[in-house]
DRENROVEX-630970 format. One line per field, with one value per atom (N, C-alpha, C): residue number from 1; residue in one letter; x, y, z. Coordinates in Angstrom, 2 decimals, padded with zeros to 5 digits. Example, Ala and Ser with C-alpha at 12.3 -4.5 7.8 and 13.67 -1.06 7.14 Angstrom:
DRENROVEX-630970
num <- (1, 1, 1, 2, 2, 2)
residuo <- (A, A, A, S, S, S)
X <- (013.19, 012.30, 013.20, 012.85, 013.67, 012.90)
Y <- (-005.69, -004.50, -003.30, -002.25, -001.06, 000.03)
Z <- (007.80, 007.80, 007.80, 007.08, 007.14, 007.87)
end
This chain:
DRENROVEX-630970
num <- (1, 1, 1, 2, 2, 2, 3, 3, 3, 4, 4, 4, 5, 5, 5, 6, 6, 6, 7, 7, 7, 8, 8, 8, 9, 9, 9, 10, 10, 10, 11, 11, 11, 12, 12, 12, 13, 13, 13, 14, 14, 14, 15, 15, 15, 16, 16, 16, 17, 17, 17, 18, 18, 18, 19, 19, 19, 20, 20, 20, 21, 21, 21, 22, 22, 22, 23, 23, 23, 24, 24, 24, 25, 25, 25, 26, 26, 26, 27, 27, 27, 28, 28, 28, 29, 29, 29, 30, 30, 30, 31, 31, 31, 32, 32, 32, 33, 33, 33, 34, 34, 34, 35, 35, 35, 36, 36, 36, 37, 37, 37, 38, 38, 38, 39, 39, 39, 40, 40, 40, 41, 41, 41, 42, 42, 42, 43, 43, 43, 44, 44, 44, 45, 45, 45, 46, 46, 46, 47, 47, 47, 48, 48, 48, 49, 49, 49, 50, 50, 50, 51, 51, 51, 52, 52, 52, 53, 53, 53, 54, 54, 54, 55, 55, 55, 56, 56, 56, 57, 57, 57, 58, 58, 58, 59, 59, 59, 60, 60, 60, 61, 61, 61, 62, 62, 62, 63, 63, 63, 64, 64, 64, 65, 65, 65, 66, 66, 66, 67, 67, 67, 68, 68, 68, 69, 69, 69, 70, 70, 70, 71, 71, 71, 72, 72, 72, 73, 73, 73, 74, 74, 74, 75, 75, 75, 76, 76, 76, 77, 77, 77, 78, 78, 78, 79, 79, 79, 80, 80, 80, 81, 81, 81, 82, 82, 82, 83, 83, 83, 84, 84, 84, 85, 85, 85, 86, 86, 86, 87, 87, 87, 88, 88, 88, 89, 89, 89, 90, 90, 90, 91, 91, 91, 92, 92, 92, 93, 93, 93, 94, 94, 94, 95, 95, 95, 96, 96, 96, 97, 97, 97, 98, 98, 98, 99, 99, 99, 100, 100, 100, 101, 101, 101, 102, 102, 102, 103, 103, 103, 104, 104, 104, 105, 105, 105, 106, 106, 106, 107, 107, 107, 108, 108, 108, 109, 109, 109, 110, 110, 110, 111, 111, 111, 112, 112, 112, 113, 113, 113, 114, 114, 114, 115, 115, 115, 116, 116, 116, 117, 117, 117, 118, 118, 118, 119, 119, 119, 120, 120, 120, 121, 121, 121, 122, 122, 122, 123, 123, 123, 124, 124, 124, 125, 125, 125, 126, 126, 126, 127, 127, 127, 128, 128, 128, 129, 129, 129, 130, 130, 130, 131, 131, 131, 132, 132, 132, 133, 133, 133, 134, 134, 134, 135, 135, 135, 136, 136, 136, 137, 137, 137, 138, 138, 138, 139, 139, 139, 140, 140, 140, 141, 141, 141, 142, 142, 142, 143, 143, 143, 144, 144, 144, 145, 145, 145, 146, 146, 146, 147, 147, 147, 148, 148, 148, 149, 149, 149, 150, 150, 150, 151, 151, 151, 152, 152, 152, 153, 153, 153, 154, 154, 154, 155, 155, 155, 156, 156, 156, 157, 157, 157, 158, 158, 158, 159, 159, 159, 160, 160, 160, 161, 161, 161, 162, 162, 162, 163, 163, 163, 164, 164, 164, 165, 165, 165, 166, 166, 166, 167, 167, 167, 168, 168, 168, 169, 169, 169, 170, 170, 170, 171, 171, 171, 172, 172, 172, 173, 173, 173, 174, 174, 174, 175, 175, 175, 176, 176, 176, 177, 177, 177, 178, 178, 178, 179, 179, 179, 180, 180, 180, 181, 181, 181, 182, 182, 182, 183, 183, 183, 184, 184, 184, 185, 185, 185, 186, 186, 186, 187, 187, 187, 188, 188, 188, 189, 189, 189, 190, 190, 190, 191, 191, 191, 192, 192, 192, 193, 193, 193, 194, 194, 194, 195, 195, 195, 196, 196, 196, 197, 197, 197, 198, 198, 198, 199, 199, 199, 200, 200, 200, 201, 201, 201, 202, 202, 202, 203, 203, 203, 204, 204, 204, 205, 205, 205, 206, 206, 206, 207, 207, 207, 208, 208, 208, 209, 209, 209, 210, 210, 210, 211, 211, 211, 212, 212, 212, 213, 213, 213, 214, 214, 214, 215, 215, 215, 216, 216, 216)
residuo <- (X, X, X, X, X, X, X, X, X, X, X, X, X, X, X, X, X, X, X, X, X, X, X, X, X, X, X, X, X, X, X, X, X, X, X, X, X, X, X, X, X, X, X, X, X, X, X, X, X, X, X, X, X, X, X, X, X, X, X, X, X, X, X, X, X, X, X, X, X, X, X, X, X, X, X, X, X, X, X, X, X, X, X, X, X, X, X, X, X, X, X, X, X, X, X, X, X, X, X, X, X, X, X, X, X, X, X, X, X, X, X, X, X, X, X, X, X, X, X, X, X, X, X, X, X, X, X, X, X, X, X, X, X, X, X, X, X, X, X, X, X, X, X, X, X, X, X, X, X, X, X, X, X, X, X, X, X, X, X, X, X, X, X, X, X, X, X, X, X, X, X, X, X, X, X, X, X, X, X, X, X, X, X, X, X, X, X, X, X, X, X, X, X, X, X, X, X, X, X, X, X, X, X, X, X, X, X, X, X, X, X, X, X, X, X, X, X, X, X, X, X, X, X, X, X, X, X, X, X, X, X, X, X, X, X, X, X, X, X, X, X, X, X, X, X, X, X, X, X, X, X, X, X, X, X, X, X, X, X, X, X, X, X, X, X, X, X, X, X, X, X, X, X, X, X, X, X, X, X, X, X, X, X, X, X, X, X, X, X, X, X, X, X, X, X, X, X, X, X, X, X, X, X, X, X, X, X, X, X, X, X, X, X, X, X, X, X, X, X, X, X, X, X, X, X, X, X, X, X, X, X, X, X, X, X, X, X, X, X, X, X, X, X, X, X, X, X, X, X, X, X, X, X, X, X, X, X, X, X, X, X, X, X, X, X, X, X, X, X, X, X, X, X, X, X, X, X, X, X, X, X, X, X, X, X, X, X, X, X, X, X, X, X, X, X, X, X, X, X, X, X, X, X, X, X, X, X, X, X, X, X, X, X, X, X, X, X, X, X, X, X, X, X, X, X, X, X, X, X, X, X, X, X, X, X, X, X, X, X, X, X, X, X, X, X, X, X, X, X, X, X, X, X, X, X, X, X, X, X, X, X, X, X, X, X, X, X, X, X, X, X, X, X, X, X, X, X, X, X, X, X, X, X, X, X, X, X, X, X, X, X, X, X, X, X, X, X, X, X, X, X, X, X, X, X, X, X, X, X, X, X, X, X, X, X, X, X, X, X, X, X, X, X, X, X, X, X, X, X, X, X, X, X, X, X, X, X, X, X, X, X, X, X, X, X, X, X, X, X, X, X, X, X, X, X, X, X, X, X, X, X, X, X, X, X, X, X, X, X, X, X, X, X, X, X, X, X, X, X, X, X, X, X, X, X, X, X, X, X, X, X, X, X, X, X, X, X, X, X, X, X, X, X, X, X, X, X, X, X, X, X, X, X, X, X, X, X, X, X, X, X, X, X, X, X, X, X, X, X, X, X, X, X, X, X, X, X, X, X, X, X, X, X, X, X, X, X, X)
X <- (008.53, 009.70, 010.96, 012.19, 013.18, 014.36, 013.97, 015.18, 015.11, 015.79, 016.58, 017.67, 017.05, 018.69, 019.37, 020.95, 021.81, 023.11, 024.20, 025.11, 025.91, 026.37, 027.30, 028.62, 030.14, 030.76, 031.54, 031.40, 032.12, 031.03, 029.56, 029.06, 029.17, 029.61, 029.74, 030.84, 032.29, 033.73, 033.35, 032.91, 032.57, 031.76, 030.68, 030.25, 028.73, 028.51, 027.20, 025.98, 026.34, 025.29, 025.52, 025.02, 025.51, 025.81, 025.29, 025.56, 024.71, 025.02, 024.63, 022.99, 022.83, 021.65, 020.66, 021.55, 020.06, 020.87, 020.35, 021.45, 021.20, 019.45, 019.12, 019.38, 018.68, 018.66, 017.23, 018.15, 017.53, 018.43, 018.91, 020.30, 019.84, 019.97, 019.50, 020.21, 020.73, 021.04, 021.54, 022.44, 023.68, 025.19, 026.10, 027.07, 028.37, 029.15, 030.08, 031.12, 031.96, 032.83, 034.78, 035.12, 036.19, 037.32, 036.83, 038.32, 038.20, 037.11, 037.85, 038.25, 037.69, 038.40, 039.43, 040.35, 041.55, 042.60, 042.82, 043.64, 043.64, 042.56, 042.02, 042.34, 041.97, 042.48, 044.05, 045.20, 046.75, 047.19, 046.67, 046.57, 046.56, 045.09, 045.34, 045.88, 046.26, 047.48, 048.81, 048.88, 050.43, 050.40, 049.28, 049.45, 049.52, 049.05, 049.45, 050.27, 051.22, 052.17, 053.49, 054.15, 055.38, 056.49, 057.08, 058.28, 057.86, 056.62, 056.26, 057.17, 057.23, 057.71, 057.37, 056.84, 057.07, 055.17, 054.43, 052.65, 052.26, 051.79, 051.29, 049.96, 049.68, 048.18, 048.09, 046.67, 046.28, 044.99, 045.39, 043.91, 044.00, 043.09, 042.35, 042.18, 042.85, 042.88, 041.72, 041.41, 040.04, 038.39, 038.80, 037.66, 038.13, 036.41, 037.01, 037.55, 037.47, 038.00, 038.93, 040.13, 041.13, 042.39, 041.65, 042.93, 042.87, 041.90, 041.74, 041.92, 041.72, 042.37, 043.41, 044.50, 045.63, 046.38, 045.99, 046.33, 046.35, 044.80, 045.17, 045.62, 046.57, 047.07, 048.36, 048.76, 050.19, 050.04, 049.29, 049.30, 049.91, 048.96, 048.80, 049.86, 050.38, 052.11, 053.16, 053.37, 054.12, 054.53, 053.26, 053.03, 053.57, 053.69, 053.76, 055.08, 055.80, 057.07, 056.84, 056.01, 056.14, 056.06, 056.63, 056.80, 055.69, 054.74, 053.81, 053.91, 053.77, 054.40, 052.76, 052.56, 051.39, 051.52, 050.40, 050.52, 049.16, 049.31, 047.92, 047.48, 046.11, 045.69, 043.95, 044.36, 042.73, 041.82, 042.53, 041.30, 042.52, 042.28, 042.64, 043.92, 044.35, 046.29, 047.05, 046.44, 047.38, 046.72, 045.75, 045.92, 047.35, 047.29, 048.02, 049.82, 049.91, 051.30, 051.41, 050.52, 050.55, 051.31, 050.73, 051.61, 053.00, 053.34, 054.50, 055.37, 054.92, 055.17, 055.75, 054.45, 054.66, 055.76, 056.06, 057.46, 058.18, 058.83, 059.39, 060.24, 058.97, 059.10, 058.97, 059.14, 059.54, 058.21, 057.17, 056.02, 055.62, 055.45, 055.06, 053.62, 052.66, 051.09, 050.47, 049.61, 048.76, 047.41, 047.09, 045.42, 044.94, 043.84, 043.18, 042.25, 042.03, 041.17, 040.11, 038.87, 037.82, 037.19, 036.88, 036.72, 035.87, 035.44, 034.17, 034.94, 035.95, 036.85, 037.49, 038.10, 038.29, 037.67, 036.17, 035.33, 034.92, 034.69, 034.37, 036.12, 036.93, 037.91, 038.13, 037.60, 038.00, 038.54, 038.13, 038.27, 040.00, 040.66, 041.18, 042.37, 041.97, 043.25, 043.26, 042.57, 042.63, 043.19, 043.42, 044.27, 045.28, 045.92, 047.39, 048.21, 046.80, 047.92, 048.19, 047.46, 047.92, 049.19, 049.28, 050.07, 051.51, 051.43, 052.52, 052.89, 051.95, 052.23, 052.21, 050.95, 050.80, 049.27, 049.39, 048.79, 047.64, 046.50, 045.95, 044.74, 043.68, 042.83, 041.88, 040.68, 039.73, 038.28, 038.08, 036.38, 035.37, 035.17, 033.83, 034.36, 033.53, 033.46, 033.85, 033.32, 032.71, 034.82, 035.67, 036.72, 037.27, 036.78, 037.81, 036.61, 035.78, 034.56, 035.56, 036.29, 036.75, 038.57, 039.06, 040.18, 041.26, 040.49, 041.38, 041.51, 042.61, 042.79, 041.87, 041.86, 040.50, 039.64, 039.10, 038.10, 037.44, 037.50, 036.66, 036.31, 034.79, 034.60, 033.01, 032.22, 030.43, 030.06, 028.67, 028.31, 027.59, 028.14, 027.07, 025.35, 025.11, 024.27, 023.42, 024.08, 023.27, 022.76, 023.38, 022.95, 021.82, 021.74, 021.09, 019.36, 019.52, 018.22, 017.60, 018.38, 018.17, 017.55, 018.13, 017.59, 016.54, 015.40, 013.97, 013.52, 013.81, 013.43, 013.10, 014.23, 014.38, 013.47, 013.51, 012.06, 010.73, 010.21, 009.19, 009.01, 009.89, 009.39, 009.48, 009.77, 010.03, 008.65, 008.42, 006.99, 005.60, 005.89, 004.58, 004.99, 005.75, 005.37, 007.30, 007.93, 008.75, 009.84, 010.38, 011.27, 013.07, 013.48, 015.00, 016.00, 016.13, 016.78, 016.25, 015.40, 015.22, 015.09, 015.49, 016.03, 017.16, 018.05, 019.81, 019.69, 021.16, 022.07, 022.70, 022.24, 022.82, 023.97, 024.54, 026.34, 026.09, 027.50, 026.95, 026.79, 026.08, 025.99, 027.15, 027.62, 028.47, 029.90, 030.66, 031.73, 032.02, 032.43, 032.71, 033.61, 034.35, 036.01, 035.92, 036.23, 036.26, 037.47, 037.62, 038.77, 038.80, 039.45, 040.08, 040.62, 040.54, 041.50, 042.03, 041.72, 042.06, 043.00, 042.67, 043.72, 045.20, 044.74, 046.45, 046.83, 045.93, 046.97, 047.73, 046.98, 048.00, 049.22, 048.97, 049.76, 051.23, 050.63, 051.67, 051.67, 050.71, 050.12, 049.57, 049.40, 049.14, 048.86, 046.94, 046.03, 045.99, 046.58, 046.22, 045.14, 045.14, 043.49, 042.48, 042.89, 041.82, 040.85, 041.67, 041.25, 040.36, 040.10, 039.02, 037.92, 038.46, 037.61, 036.37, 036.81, 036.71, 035.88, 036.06, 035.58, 034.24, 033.80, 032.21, 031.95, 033.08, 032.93, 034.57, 034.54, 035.75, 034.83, 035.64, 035.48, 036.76, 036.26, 036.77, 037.45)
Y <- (-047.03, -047.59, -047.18, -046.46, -046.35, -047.41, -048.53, -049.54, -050.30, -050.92, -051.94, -052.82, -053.76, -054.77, -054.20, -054.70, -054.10, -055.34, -055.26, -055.70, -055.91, -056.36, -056.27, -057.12, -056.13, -057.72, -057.71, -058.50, -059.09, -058.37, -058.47, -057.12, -057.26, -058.83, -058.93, -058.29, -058.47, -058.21, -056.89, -056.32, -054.70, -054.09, -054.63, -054.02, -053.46, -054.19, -053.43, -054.81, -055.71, -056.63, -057.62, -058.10, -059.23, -060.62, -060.82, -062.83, -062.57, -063.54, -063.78, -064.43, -064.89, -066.12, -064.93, -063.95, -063.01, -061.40, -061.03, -059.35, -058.68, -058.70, -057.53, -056.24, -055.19, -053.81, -053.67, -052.87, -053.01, -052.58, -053.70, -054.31, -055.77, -056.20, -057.42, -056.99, -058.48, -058.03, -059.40, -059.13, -060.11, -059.65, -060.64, -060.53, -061.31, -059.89, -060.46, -061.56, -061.70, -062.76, -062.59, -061.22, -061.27, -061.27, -061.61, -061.71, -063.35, -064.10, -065.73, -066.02, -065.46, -065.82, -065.26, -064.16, -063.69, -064.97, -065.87, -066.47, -067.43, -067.90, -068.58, -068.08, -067.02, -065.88, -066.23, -066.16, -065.69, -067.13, -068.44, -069.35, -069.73, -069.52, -069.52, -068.53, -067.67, -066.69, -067.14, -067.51, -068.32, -069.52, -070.04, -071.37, -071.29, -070.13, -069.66, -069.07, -068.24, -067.56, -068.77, -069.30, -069.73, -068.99, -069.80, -069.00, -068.23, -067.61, -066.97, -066.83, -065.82, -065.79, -064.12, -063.05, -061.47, -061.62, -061.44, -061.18, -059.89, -058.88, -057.68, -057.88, -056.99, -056.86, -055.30, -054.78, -053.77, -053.77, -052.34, -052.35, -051.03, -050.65, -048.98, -049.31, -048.54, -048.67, -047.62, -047.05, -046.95, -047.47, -049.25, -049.80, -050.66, -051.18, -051.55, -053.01, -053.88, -054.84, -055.85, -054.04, -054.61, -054.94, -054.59, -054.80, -056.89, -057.25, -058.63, -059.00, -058.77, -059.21, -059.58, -058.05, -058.63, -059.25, -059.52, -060.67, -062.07, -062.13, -063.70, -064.15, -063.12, -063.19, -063.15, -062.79, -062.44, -064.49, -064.48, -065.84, -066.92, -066.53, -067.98, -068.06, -066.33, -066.18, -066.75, -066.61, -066.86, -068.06, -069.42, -070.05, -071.15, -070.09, -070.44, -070.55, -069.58, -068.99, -067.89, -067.25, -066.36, -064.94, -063.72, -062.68, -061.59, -061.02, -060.27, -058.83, -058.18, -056.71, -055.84, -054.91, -054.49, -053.04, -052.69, -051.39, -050.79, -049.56, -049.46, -048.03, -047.57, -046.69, -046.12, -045.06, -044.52, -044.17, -043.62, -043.08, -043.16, -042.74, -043.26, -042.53, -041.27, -041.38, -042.43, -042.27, -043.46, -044.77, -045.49, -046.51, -046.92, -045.25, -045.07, -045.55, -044.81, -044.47, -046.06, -046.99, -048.02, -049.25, -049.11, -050.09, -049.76, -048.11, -048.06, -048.48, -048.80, -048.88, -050.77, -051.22, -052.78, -053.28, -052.19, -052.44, -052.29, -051.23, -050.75, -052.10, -052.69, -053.90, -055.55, -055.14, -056.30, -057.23, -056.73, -057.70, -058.60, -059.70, -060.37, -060.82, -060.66, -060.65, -060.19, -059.72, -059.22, -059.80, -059.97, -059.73, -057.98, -058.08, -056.68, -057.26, -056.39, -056.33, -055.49, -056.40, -055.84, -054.40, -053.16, -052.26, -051.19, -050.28, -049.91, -048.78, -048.09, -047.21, -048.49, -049.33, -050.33, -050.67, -051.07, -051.68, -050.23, -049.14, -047.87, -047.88, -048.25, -047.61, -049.53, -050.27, -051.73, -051.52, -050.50, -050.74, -050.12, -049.18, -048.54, -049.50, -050.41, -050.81, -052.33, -052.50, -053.84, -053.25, -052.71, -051.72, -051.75, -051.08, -051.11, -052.61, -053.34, -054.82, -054.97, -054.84, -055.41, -054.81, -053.31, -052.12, -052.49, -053.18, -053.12, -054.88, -056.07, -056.98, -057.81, -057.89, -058.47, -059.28, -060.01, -061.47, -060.78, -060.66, -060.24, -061.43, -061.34, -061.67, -060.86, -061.26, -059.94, -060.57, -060.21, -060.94, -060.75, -060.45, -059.86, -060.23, -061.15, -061.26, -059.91, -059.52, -057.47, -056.81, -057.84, -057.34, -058.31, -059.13, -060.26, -060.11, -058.78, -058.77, -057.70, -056.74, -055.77, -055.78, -056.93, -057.74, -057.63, -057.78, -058.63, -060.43, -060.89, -062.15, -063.29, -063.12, -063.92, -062.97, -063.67, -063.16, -064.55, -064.90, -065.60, -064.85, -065.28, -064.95, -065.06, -064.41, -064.23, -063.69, -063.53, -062.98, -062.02, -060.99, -059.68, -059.71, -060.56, -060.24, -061.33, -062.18, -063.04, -062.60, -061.53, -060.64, -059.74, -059.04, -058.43, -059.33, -060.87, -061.52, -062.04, -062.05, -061.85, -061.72, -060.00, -059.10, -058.56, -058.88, -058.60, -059.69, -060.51, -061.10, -060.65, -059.92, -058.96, -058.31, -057.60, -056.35, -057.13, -057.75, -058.81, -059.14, -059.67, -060.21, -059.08, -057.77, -056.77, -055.85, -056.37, -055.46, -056.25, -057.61, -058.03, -058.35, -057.19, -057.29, -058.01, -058.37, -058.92, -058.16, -058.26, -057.32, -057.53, -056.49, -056.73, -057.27, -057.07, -057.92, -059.46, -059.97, -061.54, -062.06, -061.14, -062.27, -061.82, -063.69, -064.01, -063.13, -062.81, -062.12, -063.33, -063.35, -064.31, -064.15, -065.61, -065.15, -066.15, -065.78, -065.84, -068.09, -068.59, -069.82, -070.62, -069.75, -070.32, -069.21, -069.80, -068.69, -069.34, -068.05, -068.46, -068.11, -069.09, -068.61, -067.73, -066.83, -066.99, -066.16, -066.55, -066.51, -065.83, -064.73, -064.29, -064.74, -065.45, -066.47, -065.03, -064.31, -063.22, -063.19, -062.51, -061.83, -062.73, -063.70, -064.88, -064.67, -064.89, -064.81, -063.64, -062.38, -061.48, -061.33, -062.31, -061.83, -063.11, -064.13, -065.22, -066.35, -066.05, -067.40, -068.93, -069.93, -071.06, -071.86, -071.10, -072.04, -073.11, -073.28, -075.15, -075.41, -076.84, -077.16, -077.68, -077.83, -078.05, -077.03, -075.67, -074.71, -074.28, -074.38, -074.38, -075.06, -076.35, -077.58, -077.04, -076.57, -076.06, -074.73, -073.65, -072.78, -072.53, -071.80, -071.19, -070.31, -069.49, -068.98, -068.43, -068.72, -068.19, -067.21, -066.29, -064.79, -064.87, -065.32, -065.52, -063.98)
Z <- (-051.32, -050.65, -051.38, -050.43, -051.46, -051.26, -050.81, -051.05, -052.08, -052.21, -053.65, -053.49, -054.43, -053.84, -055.03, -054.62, -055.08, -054.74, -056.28, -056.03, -054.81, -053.90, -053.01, -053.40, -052.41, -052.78, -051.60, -051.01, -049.10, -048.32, -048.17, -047.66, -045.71, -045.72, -043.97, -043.74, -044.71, -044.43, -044.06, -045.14, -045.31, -044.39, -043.23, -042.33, -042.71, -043.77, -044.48, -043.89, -043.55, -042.92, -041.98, -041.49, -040.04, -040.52, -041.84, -042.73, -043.75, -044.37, -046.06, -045.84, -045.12, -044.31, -043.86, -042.89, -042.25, -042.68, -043.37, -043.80, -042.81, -042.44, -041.13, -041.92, -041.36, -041.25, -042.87, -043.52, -044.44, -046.39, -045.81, -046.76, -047.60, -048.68, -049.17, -050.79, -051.50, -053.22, -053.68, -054.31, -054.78, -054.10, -053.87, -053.53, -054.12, -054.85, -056.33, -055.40, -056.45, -055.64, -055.95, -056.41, -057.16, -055.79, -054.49, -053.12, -053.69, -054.36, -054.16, -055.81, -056.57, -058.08, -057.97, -057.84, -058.07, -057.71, -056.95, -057.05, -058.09, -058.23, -059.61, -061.12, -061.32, -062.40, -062.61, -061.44, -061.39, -061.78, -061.23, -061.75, -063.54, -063.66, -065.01, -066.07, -065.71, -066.56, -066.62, -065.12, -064.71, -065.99, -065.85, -066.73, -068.33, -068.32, -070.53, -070.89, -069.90, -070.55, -070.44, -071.23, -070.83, -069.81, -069.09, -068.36, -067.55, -066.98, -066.05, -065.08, -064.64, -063.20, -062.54, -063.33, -062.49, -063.29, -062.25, -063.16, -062.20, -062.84, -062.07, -061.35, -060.67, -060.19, -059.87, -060.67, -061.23, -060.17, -059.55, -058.14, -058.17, -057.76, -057.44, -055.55, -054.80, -053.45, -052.95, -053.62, -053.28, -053.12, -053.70, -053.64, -052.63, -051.78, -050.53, -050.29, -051.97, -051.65, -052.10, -052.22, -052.91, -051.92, -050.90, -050.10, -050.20, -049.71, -049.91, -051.36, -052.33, -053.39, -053.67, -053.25, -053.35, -052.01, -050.94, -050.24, -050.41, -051.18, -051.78, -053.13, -053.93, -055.30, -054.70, -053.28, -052.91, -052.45, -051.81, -050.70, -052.08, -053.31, -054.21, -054.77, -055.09, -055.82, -054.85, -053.69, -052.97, -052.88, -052.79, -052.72, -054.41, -055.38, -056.60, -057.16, -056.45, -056.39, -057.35, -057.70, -058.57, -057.86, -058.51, -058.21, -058.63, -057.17, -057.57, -057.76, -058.65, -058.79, -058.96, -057.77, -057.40, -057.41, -058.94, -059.45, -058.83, -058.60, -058.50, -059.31, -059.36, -060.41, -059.93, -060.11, -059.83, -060.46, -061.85, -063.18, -064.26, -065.51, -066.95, -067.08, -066.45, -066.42, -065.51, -064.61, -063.89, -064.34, -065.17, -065.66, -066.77, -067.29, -068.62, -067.72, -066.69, -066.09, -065.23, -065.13, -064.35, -065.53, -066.73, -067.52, -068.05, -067.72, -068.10, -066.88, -065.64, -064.78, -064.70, -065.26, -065.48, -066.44, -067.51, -068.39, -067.49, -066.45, -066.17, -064.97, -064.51, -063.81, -064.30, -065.81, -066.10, -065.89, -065.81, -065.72, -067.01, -066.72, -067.68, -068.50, -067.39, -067.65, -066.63, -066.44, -065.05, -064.83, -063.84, -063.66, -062.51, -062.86, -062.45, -061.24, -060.37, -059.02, -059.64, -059.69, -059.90, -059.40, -060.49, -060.02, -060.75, -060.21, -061.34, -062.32, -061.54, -062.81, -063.99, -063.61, -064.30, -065.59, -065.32, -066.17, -066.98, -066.29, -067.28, -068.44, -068.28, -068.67, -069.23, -069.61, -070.11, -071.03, -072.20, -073.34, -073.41, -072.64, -072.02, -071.70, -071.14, -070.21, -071.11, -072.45, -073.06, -074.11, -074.65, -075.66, -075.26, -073.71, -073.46, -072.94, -072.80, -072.59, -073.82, -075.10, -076.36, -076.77, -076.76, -076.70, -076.29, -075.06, -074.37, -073.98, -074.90, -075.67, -073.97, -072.94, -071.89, -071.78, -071.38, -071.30, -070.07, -070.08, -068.79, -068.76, -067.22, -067.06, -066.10, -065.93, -065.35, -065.14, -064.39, -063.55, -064.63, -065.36, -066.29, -067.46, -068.27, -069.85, -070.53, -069.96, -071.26, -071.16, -070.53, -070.77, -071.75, -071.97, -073.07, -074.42, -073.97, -075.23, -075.81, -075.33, -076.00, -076.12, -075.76, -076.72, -075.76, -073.79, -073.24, -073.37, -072.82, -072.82, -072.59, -071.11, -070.82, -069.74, -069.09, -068.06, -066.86, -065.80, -064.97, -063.53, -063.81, -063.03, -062.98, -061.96, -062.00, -063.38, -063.83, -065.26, -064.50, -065.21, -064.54, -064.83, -066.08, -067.19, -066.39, -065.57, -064.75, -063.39, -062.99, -061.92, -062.07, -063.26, -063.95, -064.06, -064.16, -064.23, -063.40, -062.25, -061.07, -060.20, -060.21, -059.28, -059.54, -060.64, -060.53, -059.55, -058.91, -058.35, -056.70, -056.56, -054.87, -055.48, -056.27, -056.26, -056.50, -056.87, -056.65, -055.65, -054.36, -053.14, -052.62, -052.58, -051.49, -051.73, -053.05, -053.11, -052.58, -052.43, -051.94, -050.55, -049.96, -048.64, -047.75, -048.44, -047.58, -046.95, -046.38, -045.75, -045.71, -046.79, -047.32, -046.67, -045.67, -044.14, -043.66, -044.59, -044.23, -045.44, -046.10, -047.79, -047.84, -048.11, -047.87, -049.20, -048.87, -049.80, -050.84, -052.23, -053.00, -053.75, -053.98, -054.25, -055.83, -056.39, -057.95, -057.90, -058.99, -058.93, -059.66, -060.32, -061.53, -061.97, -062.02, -062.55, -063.93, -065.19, -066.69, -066.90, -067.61, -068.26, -069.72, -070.08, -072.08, -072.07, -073.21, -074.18, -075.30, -074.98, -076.82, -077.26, -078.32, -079.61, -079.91, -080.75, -081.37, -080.92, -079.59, -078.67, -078.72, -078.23, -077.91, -079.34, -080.10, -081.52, -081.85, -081.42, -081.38, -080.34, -079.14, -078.46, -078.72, -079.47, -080.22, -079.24, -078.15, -077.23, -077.61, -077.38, -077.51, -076.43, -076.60, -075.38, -075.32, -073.87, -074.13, -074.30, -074.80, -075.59, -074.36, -073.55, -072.08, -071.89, -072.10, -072.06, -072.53, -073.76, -074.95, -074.96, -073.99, -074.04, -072.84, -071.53, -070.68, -070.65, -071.70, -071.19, -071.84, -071.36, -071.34, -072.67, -073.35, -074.93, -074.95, -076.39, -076.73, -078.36, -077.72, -078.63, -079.73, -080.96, -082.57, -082.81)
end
């Protein structure tokens, strides 16, 4: 058999299955969740930097679901009164040319639209927030592992334990299109202490109290 479950993320929005309940065809996995944390994310960035008011958002318009990302980071800013300044970037010069871009606009902290050039290039784009002295946040731990700010969002590493489970039922017989597509159970906050200390931040202590690990 050459199917496999596999990450998805919006896979109805996206046209890849008919509902989360019946996928049909022969489509079945996990399904990430970064169109409903991003407003969540802008939130809590909004809430650590003092004085906020200009926060970027960092998307690759070549993944298919960034257009919804930044619709609901525009909805929550708008809504916030804050000003969303929307860079976008496709591989590691224009990541490079996207934060000079965010000086350029006066940005004050950003969050990122989950993306797979992104996460290849973490180490990459957590260097130039420090660099260029910006407050970020980002769906995946493995970015506040390599000395971004924070991170909320699904655990990949929990996806990962998973999905032996689809290959187990698909081998004794079941058929990938009548096992639901599962969405993550839990979302985790963490925290670079490090990081805020370099960046001269002061987490509120809820925060700490609250989150799932803070990285010393």
């Amino acid at each position: 058999m050459d199917l496999f479950p596999v990450i998805l993320r919006d896979p109805v929005g996206n046209g890849y299955v008919a509902s989360l309940a019946r996928p049909g065809g022969n489509i079945t996995g996990l399904s990430g969740s970064s169109d409903d944390t991003s407003p969540k994310q802008l939130e809590l960035v909004a809430t650590v930097v003092p004085n906020v008011s200009r926060i970027g958002l960092l998307g690759n318009p070549a993944t298919p679901t960034y257009t919804a990302v930044r619709k609901g980071a525009e909805n929550v800013a708008q809504k916030a009164g804050l000003s969303l300044v929307t860079i976008e970037a496709r591989d590691p010069q224009e990541i490079e040319n996207a934060f000079a871009a965010f000086g350029k606009e006066r940005v004050q902290a950003f969050i990122a639209a989950g993306d797979a050039v992104f996460f290849t290039q973490r180490r990459q784009i957590a260097e130039l927030a420090l660099r260029h002295h910006l407050p970020s946040i980002f769906s995946q731990r493995e970015y506040a592992e390599v000395g971004g700010l924070m991170s909320y969002g699904e655990s990949l590493s929990d996806f990962y334990r998973r999905a032996p489970s689809f290959v187990d039922k698909i081998f004794k017989g079941a058929k990938p299109g009548d096992l639901p597509i599962e969405q993550p159970t839990r979302f985790n906050l963490v925290i670079n202490r490090k990081t805020a200390d370099a960046l001269g931040l002061t987490i509120p202590p809820h925060f700490y109290i609250f989150a799932d690990e803070v990285i010393e």
